[in-house]
Backbone as ProteinMPNN parsed JSONL, in Angstrom:
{"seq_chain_A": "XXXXXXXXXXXXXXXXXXXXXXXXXXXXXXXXXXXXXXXXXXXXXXXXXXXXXXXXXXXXXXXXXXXXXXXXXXXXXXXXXXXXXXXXXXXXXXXXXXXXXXXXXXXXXXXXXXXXXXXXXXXXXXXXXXXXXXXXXXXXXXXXXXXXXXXXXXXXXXXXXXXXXXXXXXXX", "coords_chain_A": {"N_chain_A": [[161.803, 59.372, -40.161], [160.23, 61.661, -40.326], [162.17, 62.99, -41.931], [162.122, 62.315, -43.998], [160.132, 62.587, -44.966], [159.826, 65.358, -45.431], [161.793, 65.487, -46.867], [161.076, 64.034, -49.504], [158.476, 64.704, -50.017], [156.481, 63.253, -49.495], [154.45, 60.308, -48.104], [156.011, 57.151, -46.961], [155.091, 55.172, -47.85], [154.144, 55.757, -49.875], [155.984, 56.591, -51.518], [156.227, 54.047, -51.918], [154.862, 52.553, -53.163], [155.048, 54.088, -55.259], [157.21, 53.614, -57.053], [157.22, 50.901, -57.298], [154.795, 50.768, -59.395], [156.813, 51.818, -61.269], [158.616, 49.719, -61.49], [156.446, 47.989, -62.682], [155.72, 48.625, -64.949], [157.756, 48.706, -66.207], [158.608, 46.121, -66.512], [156.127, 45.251, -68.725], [156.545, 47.451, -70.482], [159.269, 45.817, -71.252], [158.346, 43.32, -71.53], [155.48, 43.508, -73.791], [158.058, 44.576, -75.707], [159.367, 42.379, -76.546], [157.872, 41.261, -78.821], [157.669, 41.817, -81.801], [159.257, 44.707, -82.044], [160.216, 46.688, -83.422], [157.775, 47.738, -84.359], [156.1, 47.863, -82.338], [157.274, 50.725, -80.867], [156.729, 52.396, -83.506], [154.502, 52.066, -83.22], [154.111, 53.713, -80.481], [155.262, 55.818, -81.318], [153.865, 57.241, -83.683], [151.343, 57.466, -82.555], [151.589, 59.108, -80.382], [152.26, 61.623, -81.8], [149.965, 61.61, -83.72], [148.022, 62.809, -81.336], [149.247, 64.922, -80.532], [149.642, 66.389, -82.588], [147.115, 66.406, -83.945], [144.897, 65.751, -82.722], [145.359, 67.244, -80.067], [145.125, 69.786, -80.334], [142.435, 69.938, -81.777], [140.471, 68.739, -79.973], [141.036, 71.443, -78.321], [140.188, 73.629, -79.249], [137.194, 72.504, -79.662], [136.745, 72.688, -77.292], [136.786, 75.14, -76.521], [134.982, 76.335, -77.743], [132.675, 74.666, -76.95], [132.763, 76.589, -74.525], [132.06, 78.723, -75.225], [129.116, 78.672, -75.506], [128.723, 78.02, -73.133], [128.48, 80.359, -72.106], [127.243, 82.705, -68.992], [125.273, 85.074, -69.571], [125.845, 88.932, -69.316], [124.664, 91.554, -67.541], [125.663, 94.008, -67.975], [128.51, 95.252, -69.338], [130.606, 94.167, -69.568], [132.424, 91.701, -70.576], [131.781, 88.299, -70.604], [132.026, 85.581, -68.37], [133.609, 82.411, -68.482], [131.532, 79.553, -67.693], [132.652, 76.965, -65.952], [132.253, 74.812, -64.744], [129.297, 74.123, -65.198], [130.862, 73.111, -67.717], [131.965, 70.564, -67.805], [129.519, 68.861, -67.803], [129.057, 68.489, -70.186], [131.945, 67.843, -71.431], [132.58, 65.259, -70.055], [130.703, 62.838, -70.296], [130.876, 62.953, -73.435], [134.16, 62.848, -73.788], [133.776, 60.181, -72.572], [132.156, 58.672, -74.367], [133.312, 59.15, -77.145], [135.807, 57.927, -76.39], [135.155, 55.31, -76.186], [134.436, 54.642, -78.722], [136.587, 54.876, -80.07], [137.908, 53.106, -78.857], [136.775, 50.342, -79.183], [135.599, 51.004, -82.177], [136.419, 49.148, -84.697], [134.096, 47.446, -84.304], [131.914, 48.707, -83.619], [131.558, 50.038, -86.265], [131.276, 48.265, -87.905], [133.485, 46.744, -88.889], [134.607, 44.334, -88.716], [135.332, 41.788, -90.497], [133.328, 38.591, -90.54], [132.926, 38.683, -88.133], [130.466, 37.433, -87.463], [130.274, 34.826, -88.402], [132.843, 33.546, -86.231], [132.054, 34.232, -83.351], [129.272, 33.449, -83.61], [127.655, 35.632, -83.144], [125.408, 38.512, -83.386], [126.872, 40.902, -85.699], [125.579, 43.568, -86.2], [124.606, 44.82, -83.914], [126.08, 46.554, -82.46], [126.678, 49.167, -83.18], [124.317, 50.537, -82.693], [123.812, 50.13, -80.223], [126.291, 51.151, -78.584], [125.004, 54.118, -79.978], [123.115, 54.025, -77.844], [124.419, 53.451, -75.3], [125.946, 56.327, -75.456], [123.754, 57.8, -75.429], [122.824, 57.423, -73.363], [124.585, 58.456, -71.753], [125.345, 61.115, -71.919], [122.451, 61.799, -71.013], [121.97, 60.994, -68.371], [124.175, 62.571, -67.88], [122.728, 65.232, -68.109], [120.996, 64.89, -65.672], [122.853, 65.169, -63.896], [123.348, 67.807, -63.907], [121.203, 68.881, -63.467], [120.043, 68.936, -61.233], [122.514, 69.591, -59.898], [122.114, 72.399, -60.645], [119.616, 73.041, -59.092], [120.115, 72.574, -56.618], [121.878, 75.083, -56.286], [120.178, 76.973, -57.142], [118.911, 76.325, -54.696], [120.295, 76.387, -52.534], [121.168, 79.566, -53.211], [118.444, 80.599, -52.14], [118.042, 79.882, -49.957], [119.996, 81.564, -48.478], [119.061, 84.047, -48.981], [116.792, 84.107, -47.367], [117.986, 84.467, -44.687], [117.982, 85.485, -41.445], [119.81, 88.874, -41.219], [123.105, 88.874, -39.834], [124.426, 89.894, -36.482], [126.054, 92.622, -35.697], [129.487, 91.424, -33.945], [127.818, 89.544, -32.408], [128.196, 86.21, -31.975], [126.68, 84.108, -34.293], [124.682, 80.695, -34.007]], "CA_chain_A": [[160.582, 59.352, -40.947], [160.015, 62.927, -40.427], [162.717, 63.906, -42.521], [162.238, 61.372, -45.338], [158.464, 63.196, -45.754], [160.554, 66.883, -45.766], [163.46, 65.499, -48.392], [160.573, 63.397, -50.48], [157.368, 65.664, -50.151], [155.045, 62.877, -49.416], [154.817, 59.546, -46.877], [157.215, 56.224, -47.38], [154.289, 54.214, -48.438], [153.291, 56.688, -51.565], [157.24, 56.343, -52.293], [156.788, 52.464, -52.565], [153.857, 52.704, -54.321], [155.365, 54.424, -57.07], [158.343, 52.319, -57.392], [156.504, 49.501, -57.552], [154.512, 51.233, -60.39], [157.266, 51.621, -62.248], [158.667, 48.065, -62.029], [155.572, 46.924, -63.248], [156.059, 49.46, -66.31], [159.491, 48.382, -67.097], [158.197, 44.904, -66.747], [155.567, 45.319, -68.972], [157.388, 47.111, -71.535], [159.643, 44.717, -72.042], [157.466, 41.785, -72.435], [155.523, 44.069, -74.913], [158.979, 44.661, -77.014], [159.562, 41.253, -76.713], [157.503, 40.86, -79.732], [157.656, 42.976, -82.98], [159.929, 46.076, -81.35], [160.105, 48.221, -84.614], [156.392, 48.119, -84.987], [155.685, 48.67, -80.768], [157.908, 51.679, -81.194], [156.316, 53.674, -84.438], [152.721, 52.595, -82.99], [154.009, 54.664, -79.656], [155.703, 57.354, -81.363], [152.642, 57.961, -84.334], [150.157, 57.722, -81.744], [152.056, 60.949, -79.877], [152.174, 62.571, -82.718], [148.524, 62.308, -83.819], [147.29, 63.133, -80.152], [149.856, 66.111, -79.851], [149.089, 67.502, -83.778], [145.969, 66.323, -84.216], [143.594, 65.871, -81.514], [144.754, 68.261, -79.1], [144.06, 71.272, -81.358], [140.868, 69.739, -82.294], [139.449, 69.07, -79.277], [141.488, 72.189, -77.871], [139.04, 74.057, -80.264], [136.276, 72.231, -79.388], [136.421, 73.219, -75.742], [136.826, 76.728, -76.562], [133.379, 76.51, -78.622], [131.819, 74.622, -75.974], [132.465, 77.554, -73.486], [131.099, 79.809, -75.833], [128.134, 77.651, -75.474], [127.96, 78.198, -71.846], [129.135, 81.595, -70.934], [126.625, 83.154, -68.772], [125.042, 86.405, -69.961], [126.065, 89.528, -67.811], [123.924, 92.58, -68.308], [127.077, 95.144, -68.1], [129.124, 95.528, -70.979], [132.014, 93.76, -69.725], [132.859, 89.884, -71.236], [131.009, 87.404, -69.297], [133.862, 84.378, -68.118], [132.928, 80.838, -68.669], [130.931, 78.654, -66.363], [133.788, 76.155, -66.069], [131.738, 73.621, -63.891], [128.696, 72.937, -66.779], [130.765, 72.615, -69.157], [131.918, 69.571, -67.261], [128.822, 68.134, -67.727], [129.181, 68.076, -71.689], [133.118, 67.183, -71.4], [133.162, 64.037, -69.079], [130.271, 61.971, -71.248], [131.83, 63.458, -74.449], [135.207, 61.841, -73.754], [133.312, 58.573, -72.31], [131.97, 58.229, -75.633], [134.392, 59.157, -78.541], [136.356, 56.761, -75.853], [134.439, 53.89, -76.377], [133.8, 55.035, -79.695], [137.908, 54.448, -80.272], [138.097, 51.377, -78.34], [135.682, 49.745, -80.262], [135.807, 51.341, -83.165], [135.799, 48.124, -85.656], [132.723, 46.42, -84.023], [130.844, 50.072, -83.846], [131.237, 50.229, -87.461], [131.207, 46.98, -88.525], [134.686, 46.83, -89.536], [135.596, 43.248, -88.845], [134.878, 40.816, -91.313], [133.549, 37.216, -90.103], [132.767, 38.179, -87.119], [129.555, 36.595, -86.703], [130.838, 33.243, -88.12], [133.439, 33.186, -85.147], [131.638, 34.428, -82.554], [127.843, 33.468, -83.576], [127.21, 36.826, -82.048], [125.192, 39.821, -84.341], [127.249, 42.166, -85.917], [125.201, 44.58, -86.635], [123.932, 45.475, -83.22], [127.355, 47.477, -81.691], [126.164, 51.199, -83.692], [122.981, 50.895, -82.165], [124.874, 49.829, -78.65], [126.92, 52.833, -78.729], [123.943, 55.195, -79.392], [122.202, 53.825, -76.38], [125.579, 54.277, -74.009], [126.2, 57.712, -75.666], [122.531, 58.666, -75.176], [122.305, 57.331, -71.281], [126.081, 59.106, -70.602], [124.75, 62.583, -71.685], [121.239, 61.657, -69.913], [122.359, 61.243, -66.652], [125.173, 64.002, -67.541], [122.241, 65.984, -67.728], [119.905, 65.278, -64.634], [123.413, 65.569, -62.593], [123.591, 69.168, -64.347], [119.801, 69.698, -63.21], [120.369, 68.537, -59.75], [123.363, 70.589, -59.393], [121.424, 73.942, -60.382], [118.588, 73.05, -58.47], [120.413, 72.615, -55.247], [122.785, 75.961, -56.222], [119.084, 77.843, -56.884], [118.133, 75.981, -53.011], [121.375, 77.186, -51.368], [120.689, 80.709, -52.481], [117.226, 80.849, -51.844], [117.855, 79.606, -48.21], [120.478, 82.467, -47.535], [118.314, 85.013, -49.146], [115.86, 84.027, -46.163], [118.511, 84.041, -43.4], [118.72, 86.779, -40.98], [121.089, 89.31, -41.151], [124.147, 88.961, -39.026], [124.77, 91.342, -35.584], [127.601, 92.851, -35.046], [129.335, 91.581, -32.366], [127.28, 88.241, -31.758], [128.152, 84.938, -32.771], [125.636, 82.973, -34.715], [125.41, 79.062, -33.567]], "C_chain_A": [[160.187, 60.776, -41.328], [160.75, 63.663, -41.489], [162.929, 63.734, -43.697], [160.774, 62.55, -45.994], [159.122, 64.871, -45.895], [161.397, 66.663, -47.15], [161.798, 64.878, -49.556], [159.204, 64.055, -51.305], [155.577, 64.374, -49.684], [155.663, 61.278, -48.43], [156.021, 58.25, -47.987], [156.523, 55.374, -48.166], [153.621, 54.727, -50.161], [154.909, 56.371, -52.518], [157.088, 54.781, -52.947], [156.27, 52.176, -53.536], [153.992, 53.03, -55.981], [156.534, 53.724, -57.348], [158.047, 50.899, -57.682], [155.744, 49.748, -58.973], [155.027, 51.571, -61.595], [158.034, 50.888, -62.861], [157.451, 47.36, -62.881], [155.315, 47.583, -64.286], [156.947, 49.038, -67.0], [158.654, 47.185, -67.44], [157.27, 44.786, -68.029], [155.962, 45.892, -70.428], [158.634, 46.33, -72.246], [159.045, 43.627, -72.341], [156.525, 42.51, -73.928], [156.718, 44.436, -76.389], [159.435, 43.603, -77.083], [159.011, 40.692, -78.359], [158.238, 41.503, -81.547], [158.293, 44.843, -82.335], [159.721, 47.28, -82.174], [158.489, 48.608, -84.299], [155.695, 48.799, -83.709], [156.242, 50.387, -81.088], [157.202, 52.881, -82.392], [155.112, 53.725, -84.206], [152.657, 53.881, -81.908], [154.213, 55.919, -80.089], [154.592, 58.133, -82.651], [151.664, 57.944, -83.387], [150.26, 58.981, -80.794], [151.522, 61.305, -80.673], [151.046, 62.957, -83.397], [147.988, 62.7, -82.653], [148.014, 64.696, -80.043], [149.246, 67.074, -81.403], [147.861, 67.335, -84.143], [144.944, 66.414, -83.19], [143.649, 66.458, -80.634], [144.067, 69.379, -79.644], [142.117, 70.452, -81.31], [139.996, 69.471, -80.9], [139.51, 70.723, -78.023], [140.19, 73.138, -78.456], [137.773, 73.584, -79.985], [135.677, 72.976, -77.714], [136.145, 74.436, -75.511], [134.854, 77.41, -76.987], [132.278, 75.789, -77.703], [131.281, 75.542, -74.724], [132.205, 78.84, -73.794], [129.663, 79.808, -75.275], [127.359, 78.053, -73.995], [128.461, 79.018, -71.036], [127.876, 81.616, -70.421], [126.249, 84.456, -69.168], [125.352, 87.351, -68.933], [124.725, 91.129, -68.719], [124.814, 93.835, -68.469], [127.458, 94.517, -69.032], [130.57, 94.512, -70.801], [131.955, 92.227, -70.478], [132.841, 88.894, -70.275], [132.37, 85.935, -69.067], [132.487, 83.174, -68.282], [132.752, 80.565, -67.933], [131.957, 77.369, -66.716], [133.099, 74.729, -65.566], [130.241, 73.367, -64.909], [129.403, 72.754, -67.862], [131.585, 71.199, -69.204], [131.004, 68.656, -67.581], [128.998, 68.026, -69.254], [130.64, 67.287, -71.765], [133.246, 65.484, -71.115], [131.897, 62.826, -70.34], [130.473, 62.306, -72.855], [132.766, 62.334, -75.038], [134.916, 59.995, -73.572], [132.68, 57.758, -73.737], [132.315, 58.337, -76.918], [135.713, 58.097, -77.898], [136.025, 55.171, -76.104], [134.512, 53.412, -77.809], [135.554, 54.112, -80.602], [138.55, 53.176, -79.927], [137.501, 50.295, -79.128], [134.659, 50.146, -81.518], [135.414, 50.082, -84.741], [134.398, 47.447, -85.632], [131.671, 47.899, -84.021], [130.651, 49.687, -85.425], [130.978, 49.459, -88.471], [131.898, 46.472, -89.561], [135.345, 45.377, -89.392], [135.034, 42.221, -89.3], [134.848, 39.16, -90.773], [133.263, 36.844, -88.602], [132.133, 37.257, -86.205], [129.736, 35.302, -86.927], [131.784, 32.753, -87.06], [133.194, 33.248, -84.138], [130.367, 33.656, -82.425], [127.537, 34.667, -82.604], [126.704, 37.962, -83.364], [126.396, 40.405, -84.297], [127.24, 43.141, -85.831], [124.277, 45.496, -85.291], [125.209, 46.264, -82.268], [126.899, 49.073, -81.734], [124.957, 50.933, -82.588], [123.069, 50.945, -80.683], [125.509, 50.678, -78.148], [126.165, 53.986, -78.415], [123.36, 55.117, -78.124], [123.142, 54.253, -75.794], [125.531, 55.618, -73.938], [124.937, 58.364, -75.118], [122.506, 58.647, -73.624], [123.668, 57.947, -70.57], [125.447, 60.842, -70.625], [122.921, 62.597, -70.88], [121.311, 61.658, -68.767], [123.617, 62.243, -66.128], [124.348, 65.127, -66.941], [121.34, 66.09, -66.534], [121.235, 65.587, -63.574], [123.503, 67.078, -62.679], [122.257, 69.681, -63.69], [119.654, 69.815, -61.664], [121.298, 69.643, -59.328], [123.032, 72.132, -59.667], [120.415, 73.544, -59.597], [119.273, 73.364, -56.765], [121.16, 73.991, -55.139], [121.315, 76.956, -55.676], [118.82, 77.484, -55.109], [118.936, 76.99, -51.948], [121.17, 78.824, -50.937], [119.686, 81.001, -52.201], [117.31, 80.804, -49.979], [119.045, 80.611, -47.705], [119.803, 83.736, -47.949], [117.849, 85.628, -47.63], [116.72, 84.271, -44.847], [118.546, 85.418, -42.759], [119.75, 87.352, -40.908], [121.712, 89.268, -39.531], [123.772, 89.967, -37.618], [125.288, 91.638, -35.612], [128.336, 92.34, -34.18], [128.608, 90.493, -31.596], [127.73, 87.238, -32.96], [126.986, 83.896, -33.021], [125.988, 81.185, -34.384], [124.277, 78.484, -34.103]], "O_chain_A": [[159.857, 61.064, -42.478], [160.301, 64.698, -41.981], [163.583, 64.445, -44.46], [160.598, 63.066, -47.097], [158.539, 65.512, -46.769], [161.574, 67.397, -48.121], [161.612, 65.646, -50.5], [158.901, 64.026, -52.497], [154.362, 64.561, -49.621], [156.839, 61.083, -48.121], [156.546, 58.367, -49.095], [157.083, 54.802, -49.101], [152.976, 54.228, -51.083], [155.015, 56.053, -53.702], [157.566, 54.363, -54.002], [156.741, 51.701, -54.569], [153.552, 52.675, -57.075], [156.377, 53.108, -58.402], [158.706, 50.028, -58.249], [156.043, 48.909, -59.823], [154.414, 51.682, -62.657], [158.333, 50.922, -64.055], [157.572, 46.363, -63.592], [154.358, 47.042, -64.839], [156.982, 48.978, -68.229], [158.036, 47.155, -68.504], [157.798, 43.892, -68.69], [155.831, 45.192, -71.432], [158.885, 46.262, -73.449], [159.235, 43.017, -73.393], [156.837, 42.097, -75.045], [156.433, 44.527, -77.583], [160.283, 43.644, -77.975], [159.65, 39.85, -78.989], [159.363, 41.361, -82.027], [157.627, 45.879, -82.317], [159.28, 48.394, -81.891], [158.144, 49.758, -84.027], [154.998, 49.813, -83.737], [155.422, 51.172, -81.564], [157.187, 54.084, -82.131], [154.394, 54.668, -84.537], [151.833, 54.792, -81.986], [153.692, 56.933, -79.626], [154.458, 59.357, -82.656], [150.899, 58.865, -83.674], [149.317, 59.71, -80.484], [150.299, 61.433, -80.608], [150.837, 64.123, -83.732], [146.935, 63.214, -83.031], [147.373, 65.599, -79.506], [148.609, 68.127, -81.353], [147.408, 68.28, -84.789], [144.23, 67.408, -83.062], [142.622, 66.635, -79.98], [142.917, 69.798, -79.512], [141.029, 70.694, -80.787], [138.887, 69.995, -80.791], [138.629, 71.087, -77.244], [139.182, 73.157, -77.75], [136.981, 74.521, -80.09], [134.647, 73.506, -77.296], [135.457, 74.871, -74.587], [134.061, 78.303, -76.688], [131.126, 76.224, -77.675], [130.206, 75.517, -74.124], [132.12, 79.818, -73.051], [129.143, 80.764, -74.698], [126.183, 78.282, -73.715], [128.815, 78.882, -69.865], [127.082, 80.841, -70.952], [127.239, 85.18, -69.065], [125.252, 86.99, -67.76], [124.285, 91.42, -69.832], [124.42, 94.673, -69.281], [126.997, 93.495, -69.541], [131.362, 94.214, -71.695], [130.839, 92.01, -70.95], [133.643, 88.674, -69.367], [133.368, 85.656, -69.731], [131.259, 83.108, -68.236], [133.446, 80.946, -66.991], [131.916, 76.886, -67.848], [133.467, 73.655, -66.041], [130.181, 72.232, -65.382], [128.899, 72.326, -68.901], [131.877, 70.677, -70.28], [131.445, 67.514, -67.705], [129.129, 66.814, -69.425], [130.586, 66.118, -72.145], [133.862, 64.676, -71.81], [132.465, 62.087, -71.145], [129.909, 61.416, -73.491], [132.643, 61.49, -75.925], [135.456, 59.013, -74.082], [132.756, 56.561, -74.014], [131.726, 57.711, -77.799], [136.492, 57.545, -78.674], [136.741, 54.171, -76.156], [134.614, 52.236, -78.157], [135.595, 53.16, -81.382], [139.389, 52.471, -80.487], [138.181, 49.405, -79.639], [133.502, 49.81, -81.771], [134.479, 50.168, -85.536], [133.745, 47.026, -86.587], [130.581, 47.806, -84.586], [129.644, 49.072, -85.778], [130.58, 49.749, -89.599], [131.516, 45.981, -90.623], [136.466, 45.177, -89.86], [134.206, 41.64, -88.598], [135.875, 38.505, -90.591], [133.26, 35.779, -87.984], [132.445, 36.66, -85.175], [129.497, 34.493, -86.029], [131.69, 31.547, -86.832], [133.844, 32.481, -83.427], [130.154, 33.146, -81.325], [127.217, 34.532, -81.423], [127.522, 38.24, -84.24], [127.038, 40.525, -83.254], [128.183, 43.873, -85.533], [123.54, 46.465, -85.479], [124.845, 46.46, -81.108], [126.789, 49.897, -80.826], [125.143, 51.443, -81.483], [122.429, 51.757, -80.015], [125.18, 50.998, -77.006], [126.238, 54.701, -77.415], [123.145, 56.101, -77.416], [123.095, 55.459, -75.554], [125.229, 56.234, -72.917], [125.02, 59.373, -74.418], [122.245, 59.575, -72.858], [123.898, 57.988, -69.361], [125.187, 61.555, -69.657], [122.478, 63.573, -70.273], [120.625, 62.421, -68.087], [124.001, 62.603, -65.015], [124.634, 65.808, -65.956], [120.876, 67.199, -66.267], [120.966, 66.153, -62.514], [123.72, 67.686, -61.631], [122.203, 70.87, -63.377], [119.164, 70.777, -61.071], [120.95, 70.511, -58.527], [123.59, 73.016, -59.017], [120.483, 74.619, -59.002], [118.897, 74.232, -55.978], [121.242, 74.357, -53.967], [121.152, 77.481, -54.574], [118.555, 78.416, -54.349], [118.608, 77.82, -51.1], [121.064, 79.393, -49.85], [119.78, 82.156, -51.786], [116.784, 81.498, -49.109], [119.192, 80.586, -46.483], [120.0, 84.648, -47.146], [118.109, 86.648, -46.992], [116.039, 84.268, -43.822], [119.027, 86.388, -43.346], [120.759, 86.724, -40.586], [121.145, 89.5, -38.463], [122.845, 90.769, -37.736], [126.035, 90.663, -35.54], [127.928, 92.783, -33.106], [128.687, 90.426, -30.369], [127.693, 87.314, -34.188], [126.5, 83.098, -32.219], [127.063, 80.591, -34.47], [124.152, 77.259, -34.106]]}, "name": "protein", "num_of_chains": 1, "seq": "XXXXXXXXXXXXXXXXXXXXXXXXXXXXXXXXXXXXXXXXXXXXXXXXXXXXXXXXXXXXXXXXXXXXXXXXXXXXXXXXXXXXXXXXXXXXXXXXXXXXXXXXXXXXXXXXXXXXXXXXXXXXXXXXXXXXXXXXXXXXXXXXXXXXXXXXXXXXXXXXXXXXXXXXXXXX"}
């Protein structure tokens, strides 16, 4: 066992795990090319190709301009570095909602004709459905952003206060 986790890098059960993970890949693409193969095939390989030429740049670019956004100021002359951890808080509900935004894309925009005769369900209330998500993902992006300076301001405030060290004695 010992020497399986030296040759493999990790336990026997993470090995099965992924073997099993990628039976149920194979599996999976073949019942998927089971159907229409040509058409599976140029949806996988244009959908690379706009994510690798199109949308990384663009949101590659975006990220760059977001951490413009939230360098910190320094008062020396040198070039202040990005706060890497807020700009987390814009990123993660960002993605959650140009995600959604892509997933449901036709019913956001009210791109599928007929729906409400097949469903009996409004149409026209998805955009407005959206804004609300989008608004309550960056809303609670931001009180975790307010929370997490508040407690940073607490931390140092409470070692400000702490006595200094001795030399030579251990604090308990």
């Amino acid at each position: 066992m010992k020497g399986m986790r030296q040759r493999y890098g990790a336990s026997p059960v993470h090995l099965l795990l992924v073997l099993c993970s990628f039976a149920l890949t194979v599996y999976a693409g073949l019942r998927l090319l089971k159907g229409d193969t040509l058409g599976v095939v140029i949806w996988f390989v244009g959908a690379a190709l706009l994510h690798d030429l199109v949308f990384l740049p663009l949101y590659t670019v975006t990220d760059l301009a977001m951490q413009g956004v939230f360098r910190r100021p320094k008062k020396t002359t040198e070039r202040s570095r990005p706060v890497v951890g807020r700009i987390n808080y814009v990123r993660v509900p960002a993605f959650v909602a140009l995600l959604l935004l892509l997933v449901w894309y036709p019913l956001v925009l009210n791109r599928v004709p007929g729906f409400t005769a097949y469903t009996a369900l409004p149409a026209d209330v998805f955009w407005g459905r959206w804004l609300l998500i989008t608004a309550a993902l960056f809303a609670a992006s931001a009180l975790c952003l307010t929370v997490a300076i508040w407690r940073t301001h607490a931390l140092r405030a409470g070692q400000d206060d702490s006595p200094p060290k001795e030399p030579g004695r251990r604090q308990t």
